[in-house]
C-alpha positions in Angstrom: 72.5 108.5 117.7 72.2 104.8 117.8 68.4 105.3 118.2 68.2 107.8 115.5 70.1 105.5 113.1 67.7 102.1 113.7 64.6 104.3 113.3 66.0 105.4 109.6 67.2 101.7 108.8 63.5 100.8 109.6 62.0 103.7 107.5 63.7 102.8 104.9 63.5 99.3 105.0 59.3 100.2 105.5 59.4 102.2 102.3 60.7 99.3 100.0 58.4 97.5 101.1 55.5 99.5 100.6 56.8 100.1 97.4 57.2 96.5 96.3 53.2 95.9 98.0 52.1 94.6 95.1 54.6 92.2 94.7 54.2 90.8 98.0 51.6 88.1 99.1 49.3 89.4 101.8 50.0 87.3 104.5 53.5 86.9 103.9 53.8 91.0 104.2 53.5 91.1 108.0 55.9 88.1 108.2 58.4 90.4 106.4 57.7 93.7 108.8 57.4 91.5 111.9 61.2 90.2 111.2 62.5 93.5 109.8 61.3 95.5 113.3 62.6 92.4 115.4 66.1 92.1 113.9 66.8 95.8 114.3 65.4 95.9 117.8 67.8 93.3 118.3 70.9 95.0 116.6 70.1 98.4 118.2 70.0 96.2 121.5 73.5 94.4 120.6 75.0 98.1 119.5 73.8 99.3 122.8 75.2 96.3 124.9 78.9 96.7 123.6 78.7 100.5 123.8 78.0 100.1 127.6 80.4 97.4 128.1 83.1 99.9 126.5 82.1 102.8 128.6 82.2 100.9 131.5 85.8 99.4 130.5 86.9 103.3 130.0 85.3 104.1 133.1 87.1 101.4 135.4 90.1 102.3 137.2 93.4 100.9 135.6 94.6 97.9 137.3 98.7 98.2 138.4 
């Protein structure tokens, strides 16, 4: 679901850009898509990282 939900933060995020084209200097555009896909790749990765760490915590046998 994590997945699911980065893919439609970047789709979104791709169409307002692409709808503010015009707007945008050519070679600053890929700048701007270059950080967008690298900061959610590194949220989803973050998200991910925590989630394990929980389920691992659940997972572990209670200490006495």
């Amino acid at each position: 679901m994590m997945v699911d939900e980065s893919r439609i933060l970047q789709v979104s995020l791709f169409q307002t850009l692409q709808k503010h084209i015009e707007e945008t200097e050519a070679g600053v555009l890929l700048l701007y898509v270059m950080a967008i896909a690298d900061e959610v790749d590194s949220q989803l990765g973050q998200a991910m990282a925590s989630y394990i760490t929980e389920a691992n915590a659940d997972a572990a046998p209670e200490k006495p």
